[in-house]
N, C-alpha and C positions, 0 to 999 in steps of 0.2 A: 489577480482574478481567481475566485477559487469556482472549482467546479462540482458538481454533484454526478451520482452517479442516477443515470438514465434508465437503464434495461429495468425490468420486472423480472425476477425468478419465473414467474410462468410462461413467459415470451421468450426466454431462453432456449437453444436447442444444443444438444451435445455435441461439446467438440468431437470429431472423428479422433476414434484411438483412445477416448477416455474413458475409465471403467464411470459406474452411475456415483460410486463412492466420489470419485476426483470431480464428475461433472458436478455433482451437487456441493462440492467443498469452493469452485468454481463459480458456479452460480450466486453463490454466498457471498463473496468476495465483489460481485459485481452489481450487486445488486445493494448492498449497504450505503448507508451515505455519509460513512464512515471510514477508514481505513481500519480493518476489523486486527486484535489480536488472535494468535490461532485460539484461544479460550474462549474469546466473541464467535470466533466460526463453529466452532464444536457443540457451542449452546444454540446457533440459528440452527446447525444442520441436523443436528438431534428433532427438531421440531417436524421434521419433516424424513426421518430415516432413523428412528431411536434408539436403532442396535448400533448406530456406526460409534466408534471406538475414538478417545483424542490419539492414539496411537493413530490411527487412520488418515485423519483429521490435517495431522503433522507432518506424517508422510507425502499424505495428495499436498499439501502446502509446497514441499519439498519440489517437489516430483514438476508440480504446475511451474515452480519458480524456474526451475531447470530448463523445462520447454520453454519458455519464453511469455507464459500467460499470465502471470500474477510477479508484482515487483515486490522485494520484500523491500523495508523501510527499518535499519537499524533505530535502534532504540535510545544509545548512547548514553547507557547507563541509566536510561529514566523509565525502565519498565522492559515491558517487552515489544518482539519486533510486531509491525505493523503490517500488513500486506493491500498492494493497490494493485486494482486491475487496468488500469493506466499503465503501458509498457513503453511509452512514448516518454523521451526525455521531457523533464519535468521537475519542479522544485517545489518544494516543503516549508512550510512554518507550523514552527508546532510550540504551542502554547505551555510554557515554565512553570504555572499556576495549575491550570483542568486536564491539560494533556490533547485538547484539541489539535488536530492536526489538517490540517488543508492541501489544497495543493494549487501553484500559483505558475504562472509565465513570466519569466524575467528575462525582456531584451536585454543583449547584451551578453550573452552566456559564451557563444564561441568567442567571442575578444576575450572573456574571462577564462575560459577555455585554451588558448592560446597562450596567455600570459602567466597561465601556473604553471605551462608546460616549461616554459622558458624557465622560469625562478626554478622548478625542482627538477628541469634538465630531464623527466621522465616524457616520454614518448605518451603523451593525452589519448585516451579512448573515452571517455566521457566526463564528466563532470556532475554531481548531484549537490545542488543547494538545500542546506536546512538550514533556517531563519528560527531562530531561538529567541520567544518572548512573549510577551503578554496579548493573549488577544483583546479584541475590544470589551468582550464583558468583563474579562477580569482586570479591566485598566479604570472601568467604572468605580466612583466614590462608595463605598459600602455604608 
């Protein structure tokens, strides 16, 4: 099941503690309906703040992921990382062809959770699924 993101940038209010650089890098991030790269954030938040800096940009990415507000989403070699304002365990497919990326609910996650703790004997704190492959339009006949 993939979801979209809901908020609107103007219905947003600042988290407490966040300079207006990080709340608007923030708001960015939550507001796409997309899982943005920091390059897609840098180019929304410019539109709206024109001096801020990708140094900035990359920082508040940092800074947000740290606190707990923005999940980054490894890339795995196929570009760069992706960030989601979904902080809630949660799983990924991202498309081999466009680079579409989604984000999905798979029952079944703590038994999967369970069971690779066991095989690699490492003590499980979470679990994150990326599902690698073709989405529906690019499985379509050309």
């Amino acid at each position: 099941m993939a979801t979209t993101k809901k908020s609107k940038r103007n219905d947003q209010r600042r988290e407490p503690g966040l300079t207006r650089q990080r709340s608007l890098v923030l708001d960015v991030v939550r507001t796409e309906d997309v899982h943005p790269t920091a390059a897609e954030v840098f180019h929304e938040a410019r539109k709206t703040m024109p001096g801020i800096s990708f140094a900035t940009v990359y920082n508040s990415l940092r800074y947000l992921k740290e606190a707990g507000l923005v999940r980054e989403i490894a890339s795995f070699g196929r570009g760069a990382s992706r960030y989601d304002s979904e902080t809630y365990r949660h799983d990924h497919a991202i498309c081999s062809a466009c680079g579409q990326l989604v984000d999905f609910d798979l029952p079944g996650t703590v038994a999967l959770l369970r069971s690779a703790a066991r095989a690699s004997r490492f003590q499980a704190e979470s679990v994150h699924l990326t599902l690698v492959g073709l989405c529906p339009k690019c499985r379509e006949p050309k």
